[in-house]
N, C-alpha and C positions, 0 to 999 in steps of 0.2 A: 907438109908443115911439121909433121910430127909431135914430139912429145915438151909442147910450148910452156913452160913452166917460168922462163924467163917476165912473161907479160903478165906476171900475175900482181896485184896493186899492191906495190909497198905498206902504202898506208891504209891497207888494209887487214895485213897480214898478221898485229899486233892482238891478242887474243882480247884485251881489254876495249881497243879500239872496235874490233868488231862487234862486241858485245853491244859498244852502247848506239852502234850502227845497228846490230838487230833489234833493240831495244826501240829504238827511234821509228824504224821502219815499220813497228806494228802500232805505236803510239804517236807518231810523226813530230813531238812535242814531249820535254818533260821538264821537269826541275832538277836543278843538282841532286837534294836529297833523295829524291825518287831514284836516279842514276844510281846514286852510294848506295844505295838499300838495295837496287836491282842487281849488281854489279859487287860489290859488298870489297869494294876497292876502298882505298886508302884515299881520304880527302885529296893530297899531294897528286898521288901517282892521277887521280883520275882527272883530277883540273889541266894534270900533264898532257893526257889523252887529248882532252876537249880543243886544248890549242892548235893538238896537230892538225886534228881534224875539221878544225874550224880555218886554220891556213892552207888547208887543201882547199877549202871552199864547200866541204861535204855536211856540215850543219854552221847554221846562225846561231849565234849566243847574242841575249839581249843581258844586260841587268840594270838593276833596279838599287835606290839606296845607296848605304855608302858601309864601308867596315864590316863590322860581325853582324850587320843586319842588312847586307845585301841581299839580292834575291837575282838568281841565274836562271834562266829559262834557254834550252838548249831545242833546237828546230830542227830538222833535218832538211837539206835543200835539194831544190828539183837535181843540181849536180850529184850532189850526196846521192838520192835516191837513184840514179839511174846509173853510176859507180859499183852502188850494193848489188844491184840486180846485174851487171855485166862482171863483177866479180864471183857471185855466184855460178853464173853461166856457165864463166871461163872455167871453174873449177869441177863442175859438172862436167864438162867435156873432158877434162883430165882425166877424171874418174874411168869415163867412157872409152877412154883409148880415143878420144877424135883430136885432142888435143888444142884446137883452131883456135883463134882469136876470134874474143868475140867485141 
């Protein structure tokens, strides 16, 4: 198989998106603000992120309210979580010279 760099997840590969994919994966659960503070992204760019990764299917976004007083509560989902963990693998085996799909 050699050196498989092609299978690696697009939408995973975004440094912001991964971030709040490892962010979620130790917390499983957070809020926007939490995110912005962890992440220390721009309101914009990171609502940007959330979509993509919420149209992969890799966390659930609930909210609450309406305007400047809504409330975002971002999930990570069993798809999400087992994405992150085969995304790491796959890139662990890179490292290793095994390169395989995992």
């Amino acid at each position: 198989m050699g050196f498989n760099y092609k299978s690696i997840d697009e939408v995973l590969t975004g440094r912001l998106r991964l971030a709040v994919m490892a962010f979620l994966m130790a917390a499983e659960r957070s809020n926007f603000s939490e995110l912005l503070k962890a992440t220390d992204a721009s309101k914009g760019n990171l609502g940007a992120q959330i979509r993509i990764l919420e149209g992969a299917g890799y966390i659930a976004v609930s909210r609450t309210g309406i305007g400047r007083h809504s409330h975002m509560v971002v999930e990570i989902s069993p798809i999400g979580s087992k994405a992150f963990q085969a995304h790491i693998a796959h890139l662990q085996s890179l490292i290793k010279g095994t390169g395989n799909d995992t």
